[in-house]
C-alpha positions as CSV (number, residue, x, y, z in Angstrom):
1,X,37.3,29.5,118.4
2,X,35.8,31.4,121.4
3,X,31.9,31.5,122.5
4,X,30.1,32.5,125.1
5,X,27.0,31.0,125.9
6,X,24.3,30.5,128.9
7,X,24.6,27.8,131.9
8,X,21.1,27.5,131.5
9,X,21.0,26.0,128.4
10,X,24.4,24.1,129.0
11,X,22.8,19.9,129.4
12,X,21.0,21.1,126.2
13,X,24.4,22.0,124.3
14,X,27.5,21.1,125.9
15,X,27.5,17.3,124.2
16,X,27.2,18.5,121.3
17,X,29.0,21.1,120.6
18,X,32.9,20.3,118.7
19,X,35.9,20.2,121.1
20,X,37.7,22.7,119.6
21,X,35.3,25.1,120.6
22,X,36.1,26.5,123.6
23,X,33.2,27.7,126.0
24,X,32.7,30.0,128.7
25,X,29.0,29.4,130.4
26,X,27.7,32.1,131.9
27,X,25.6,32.8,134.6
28,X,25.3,36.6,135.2
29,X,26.0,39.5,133.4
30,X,29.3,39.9,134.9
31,X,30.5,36.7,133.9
32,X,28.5,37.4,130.1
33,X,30.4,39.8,129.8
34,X,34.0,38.7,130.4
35,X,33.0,35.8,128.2
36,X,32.2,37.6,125.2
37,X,35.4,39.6,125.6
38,X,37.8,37.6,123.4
39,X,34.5,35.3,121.8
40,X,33.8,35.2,118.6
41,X,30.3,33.3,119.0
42,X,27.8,34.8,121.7
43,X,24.6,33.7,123.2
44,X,23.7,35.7,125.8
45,X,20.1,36.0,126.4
46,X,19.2,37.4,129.9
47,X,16.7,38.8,132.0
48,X,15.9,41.7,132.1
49,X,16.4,42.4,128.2
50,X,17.8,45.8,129.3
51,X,21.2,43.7,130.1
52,X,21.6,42.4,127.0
53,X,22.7,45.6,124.8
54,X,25.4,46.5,127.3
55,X,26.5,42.9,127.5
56,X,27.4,42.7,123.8
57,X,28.7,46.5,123.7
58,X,31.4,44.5,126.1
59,X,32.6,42.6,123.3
60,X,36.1,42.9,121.4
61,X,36.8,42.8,117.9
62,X,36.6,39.1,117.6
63,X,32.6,38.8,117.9
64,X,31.3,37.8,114.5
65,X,28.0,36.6,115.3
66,X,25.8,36.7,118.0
67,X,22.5,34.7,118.7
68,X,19.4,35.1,120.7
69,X,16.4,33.0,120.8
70,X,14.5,36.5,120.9
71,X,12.4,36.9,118.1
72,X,11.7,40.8,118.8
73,X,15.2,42.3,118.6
74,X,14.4,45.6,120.6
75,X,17.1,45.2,123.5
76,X,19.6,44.9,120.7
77,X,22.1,47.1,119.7
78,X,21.5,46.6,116.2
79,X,23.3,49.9,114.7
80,X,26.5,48.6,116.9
81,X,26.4,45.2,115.6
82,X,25.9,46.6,111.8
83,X,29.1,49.1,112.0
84,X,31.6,46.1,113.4
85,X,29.8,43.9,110.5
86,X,28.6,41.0,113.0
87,X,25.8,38.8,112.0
88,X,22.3,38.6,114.3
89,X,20.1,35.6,114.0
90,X,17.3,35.5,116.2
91,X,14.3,32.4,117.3
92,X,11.8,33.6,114.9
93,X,9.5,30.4,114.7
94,X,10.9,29.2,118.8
95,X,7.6,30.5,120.5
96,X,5.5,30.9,117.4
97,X,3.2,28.3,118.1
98,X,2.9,29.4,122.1
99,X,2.1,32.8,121.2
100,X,-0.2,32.2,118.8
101,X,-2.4,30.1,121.3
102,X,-2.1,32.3,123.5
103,X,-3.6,35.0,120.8
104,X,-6.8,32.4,120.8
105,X,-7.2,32.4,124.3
106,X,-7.1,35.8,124.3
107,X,-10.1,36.4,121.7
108,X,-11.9,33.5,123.2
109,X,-11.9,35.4,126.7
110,X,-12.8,38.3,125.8
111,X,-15.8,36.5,123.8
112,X,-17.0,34.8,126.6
113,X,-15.6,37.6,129.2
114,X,-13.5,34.8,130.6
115,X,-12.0,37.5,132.7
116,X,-15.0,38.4,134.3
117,X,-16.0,34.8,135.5
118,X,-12.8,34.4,137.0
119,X,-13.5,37.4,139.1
120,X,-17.0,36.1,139.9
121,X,-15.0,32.9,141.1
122,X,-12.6,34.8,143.2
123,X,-15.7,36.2,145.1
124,X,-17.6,33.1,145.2
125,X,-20.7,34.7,143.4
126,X,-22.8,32.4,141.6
127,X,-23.6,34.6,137.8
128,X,-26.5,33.9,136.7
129,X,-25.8,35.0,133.4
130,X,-23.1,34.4,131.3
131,X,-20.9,38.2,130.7
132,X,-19.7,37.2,127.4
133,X,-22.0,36.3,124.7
134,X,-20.3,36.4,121.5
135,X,-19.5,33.7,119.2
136,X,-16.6,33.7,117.0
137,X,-18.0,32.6,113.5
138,X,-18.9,34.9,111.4
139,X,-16.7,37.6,113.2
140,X,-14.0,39.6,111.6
141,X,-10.2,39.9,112.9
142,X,-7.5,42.1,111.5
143,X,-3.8,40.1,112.7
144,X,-1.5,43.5,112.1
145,X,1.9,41.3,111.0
146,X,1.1,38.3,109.0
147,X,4.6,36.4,109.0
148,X,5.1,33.1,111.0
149,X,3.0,34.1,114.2
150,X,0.6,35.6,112.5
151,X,-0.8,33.0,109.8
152,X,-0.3,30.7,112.7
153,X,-3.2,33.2,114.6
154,X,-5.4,33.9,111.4
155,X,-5.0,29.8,110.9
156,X,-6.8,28.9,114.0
157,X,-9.0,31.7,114.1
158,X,-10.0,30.3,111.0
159,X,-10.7,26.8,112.7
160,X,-13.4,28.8,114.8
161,X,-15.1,30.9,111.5
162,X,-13.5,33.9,112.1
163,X,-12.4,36.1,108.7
164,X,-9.1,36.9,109.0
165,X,-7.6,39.7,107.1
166,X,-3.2,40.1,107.8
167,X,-1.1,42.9,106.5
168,X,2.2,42.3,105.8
169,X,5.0,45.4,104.3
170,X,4.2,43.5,100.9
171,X,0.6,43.2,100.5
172,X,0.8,39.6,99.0
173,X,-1.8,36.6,99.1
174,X,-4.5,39.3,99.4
175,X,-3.0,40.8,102.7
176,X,-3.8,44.3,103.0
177,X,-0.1,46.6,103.4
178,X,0.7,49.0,105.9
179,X,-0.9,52.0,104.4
180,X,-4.3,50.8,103.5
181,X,-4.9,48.9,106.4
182,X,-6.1,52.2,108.9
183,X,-8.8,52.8,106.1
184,X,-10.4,49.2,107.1
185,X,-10.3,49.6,111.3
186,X,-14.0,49.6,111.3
187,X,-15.0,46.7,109.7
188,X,-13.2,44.2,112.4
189,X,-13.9,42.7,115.8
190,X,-10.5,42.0,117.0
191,X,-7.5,44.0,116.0
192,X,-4.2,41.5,116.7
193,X,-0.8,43.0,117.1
194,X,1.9,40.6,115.4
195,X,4.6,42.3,113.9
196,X,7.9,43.4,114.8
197,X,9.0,46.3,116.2
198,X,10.9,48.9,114.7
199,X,10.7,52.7,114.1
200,X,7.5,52.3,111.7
201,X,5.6,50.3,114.4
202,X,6.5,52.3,117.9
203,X,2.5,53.9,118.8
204,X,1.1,52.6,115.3
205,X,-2.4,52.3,117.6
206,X,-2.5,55.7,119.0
207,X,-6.5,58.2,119.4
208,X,-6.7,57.6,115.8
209,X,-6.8,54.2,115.3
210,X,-8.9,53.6,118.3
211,X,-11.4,56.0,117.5
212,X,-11.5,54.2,113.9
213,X,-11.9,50.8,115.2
214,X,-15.5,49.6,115.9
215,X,-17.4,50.1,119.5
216,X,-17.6,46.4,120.2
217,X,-14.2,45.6,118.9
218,X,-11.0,44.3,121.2
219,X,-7.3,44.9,120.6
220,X,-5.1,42.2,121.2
221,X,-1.5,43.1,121.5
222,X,1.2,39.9,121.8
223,X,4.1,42.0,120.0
224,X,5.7,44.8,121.7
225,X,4.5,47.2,124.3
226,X,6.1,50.5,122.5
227,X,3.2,49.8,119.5
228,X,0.2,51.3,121.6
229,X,0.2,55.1,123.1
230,X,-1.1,53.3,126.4
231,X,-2.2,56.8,127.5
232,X,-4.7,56.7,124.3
233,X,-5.7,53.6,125.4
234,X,-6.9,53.9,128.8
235,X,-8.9,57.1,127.6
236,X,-10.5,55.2,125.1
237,X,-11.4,51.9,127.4
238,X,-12.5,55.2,130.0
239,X,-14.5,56.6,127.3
240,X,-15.9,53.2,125.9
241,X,-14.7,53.7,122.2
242,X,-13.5,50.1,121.8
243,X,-15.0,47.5,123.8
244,X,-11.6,46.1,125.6
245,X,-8.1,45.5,125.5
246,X,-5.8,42.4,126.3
247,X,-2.0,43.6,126.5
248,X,0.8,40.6,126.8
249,X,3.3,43.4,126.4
250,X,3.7,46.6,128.3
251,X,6.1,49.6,128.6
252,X,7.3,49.4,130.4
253,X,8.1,46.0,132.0
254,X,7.1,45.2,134.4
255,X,4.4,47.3,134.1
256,X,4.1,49.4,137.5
257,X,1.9,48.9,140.4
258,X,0.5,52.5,139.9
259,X,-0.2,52.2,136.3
260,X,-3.7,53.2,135.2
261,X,-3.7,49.9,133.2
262,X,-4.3,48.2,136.2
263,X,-7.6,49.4,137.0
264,X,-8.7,50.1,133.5
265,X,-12.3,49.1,132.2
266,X,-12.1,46.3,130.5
267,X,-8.2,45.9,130.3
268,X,-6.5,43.2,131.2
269,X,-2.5,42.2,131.2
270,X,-1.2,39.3,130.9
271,X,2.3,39.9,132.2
272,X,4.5,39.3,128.5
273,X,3.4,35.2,129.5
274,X,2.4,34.3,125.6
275,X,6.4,32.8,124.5
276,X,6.6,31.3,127.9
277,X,3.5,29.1,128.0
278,X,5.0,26.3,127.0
279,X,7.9,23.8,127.7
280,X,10.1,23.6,124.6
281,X,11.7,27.1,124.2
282,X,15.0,26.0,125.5
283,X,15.2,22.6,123.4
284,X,14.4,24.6,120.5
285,X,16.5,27.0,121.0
286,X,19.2,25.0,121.6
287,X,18.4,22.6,118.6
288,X,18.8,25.8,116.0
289,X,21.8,27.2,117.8
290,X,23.3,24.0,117.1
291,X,22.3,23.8,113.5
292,X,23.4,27.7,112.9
293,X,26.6,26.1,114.1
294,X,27.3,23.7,112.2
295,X,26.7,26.1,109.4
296,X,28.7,28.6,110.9
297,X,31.6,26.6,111.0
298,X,30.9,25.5,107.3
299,X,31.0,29.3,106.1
300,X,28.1,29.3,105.0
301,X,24.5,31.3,105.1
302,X,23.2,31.0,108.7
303,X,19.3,30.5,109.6
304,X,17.0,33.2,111.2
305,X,19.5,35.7,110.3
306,X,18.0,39.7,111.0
307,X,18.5,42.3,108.9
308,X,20.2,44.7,111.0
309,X,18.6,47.8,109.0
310,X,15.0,46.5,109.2
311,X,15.4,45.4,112.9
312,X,13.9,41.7,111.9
């Protein structure tokens, strides 16, 4: 049995993995790709994401299953992997808890205009007021993709006496579903981009839904870039129709010095940072690649694995 898998993550796997399996650790796309060749197992997560689709459209006809800690599945050729009948799993749950702080920090700053302060540092001016005054209890946040990042969001927004209201494809535990929840963009504060992208998601916050939301509210997008028509977006921060944006995600990425977004009122990007604040992504990567292995090896049902047709 074959597998090709990265270098980076090689202290993290190689003592553990069987010794029948043989390994080629790559380091580059070239070497990605004449690993997965003849490999029936492949890991091969790289930067940029962009790489990744061609790398796997390099495989032969021995690939059976191919995993990424990715939890957003957009760089993959799912369609290709569906026809040659490989299985995807993916690190839903690996960054979870990183994104969703980062979600918190987000809202808190643009309570408090964190943003602004840190400007005021940079130019050693002493405010004499504070440029964000709100307070989180008792406002109202709408987390667009209630699955394992998003409770984790509404959970500590909660913690601060926020109302959180998710939508989710099925509309259970009171969630609201993804046709009744553009009838509701008025009544929150902060409007929180979780969910996965696919076809249904690509510009689901276009004019409309900005023009729908409230005057003082914020969107705060730490899903995928490709959910916001960013041109709509910087005429409604222009035209003051929502109060601000904080974007993780861009498109593209990286986002270009002479995008408008730069020099937006009242925008500010935060570089795709949220998954990688934090220290564990590798070791928990590694730790369910290991256990999807042993089942693997078992024949039996694998963890985390994507439905190729729904793209999560």
């Amino acid at each position: 049995m074959k597998a090709v898998l990265p270098a980076i993550a090689r202290t993290l796997l190689e003592p553990q993995l069987p010794p029948d399996l043989e390994v080629t650790w790559f380091t580059d796309p070239d070497s990605a790709k004449a690993g997965i060749a003849d490999a029936e197992i492949a890991w091969v997560d790289m930067q940029p994401t962009s790489r990744v689709a061609d790398t796997i459209r390099a495989a032969g006809p021995a690939l059976r299953w191919v995993s990424t800690l990715y939890a957003g599945l957009d760089a993959f050729p799912l369609g290709w992997l569906r026809e040659r009948g490989v299985t995807l799993t993916n690190g839903r749950g690996i960054n979870a808890v990183a994104v969703a702080d980062y979600a918190v920090l987000a809202v808190l700053a643009a309570a408090k205009r964190f943003d602004e302060v840190v400007r005021a540092h940079d130019r050693r001016t002493w405010l004499r007021d504070s440029p964000g005054k709100v307070e989180l209890a008792g406002t109202h946040a709408l987390v667009i993709g209630y699955g394992t990042i998003g409770r984790l969001i509404g959970e500590r927004l909660a913690a601060f006496g926020v109302a959180v209201t998710g939508v989710t494809r099925s509309g259970a535990g009171g969630t609201l579903t993804p046709e009744t929840w553009r009838a509701r963009l008025g009544e929150f504060d902060w409007v929180i981009l979780a969910a996965p992208s696919t076809g249904e998601t690509r510009a689901m916050i276009a004019a409309g839904e900005l023009s729908a939301m409230r005057h003082g509210a914020w969107l705060i997008n730490i899903a995928r870039g490709d959910m916001v028509d960013q041109d709509a977006l910087v005429a409604a921060l222009e035209g003051a129709t929502i109060a601000g944006a904080i974007l993780d995600p861009t498109t593209p990425e990286p986002l270009p010095p002479d995008s408008p977004l730069w020099s937006t009122p009242n925008a500010l990007v935060t570089m795709h940072l949220s998954g990688r604040s934090q220290s564990t992504m590798f070791p928990r990567a590694a730790a369910l690649f290991l256990t999807n292995l042993r089942l693997y090896r078992r024949g039996v049902g694998l963890d985390n694995v994507v439905s190729l047709v729904d793209g999560y």
